[in-house]
N, C-alpha and C positions, 0 to 999 in steps of 0.2 A: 144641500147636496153638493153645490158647488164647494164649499168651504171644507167635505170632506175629504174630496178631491184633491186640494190643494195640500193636505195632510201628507196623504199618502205618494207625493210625487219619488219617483224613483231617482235614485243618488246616480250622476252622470260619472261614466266611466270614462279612465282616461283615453284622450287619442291615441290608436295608436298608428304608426307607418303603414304604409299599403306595402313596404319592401320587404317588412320585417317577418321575418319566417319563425315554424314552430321552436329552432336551435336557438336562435337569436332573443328569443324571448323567453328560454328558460337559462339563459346565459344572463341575463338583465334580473330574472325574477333573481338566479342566485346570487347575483354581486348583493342587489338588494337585500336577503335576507342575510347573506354573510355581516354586511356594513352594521348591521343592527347592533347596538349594544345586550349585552347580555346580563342580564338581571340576576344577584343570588339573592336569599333571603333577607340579607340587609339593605340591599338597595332598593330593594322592594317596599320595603320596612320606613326604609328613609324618604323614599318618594308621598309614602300614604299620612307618616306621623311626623311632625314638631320634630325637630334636630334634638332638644333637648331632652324629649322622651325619648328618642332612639338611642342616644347616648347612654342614660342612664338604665336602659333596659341592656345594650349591649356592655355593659360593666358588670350588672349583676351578673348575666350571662356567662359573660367571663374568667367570673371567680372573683373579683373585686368591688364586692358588697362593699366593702367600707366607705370605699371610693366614690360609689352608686349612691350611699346614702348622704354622703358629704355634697356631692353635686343637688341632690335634689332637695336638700336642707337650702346650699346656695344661692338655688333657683324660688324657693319659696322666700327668702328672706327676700329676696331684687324684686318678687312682687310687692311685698310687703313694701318695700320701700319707694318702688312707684307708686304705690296707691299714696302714700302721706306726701311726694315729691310735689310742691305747688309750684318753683320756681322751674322747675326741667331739668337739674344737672343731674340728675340718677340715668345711666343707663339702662336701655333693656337688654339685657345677656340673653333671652330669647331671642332676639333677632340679631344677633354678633355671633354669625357659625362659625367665625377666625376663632375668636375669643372661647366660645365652647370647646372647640377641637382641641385648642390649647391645653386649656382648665384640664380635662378628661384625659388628655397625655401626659400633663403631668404628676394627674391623681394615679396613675396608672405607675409609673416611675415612681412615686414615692411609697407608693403600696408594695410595690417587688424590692425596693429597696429597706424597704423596714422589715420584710418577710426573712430577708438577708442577714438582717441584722446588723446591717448600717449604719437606719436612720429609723428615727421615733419622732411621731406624732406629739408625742407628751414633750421630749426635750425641747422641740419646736417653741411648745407653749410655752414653757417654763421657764425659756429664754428672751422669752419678748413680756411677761411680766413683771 
């Protein structure tokens, strides 16, 4: 009985002033709620899931599948390549959200720029073999 008790105790409230009147403490509740930061979809998003899935869901999202599919080929291969890594010099680009941001801005750039007519994926290649 006693150990349910202990369960159930009630969450203490804060102190407050003996001076503090009803204006004064809907002036403190408002700063309060004003200061809050304010959440859209993707922060939300980003708060719940992996940097890397939110990246690569906000690309498809976006209209730049290619880009979504290239990062998350990227992402699978760094696993891949940690799992065979015995000595430790493989990064994890999971936990490098510089390094993601990066990657995903400039998949992002090279996709509108080839949409443009600029720049190609293929010349890329075809120049580095």
């Amino acid at each position: 009985m006693s150990s349910s008790k202990a369960v159930l105790k009630r969450q203490q409230l804060p102190k407050l002033m003996a001076c503090m009147t009803k204006n004064s403490l809907e002036n403190l509740r408002n700063r309060a709620l004003f200061s809050l930061e304010t959440l859209d979809a993707k922060g939300i998003r980003r708060r719940k899931l992996p940097l890397h899935e939110c990246l690569i869901l906000e690309l498809r999202e976006s209209g730049y599948s290619e880009s979504s599919d290239y990062l998350q080929d990227l992402i699978y291969d760094n696993i891949q390549l940690l799992a065979e890594d015995d000595i430790g010099i493989v990064v994890d680009l999971r936990k490098r959200e510089a390094f993601l941001e990066d990657i995903s801005a400039g998949l992002m750039r090279a996709e509108k720029q080839r949409d443009k007519g600029k720049f190609s994926f293929l010349a890329v290649q075809r120049k580095n073999d």
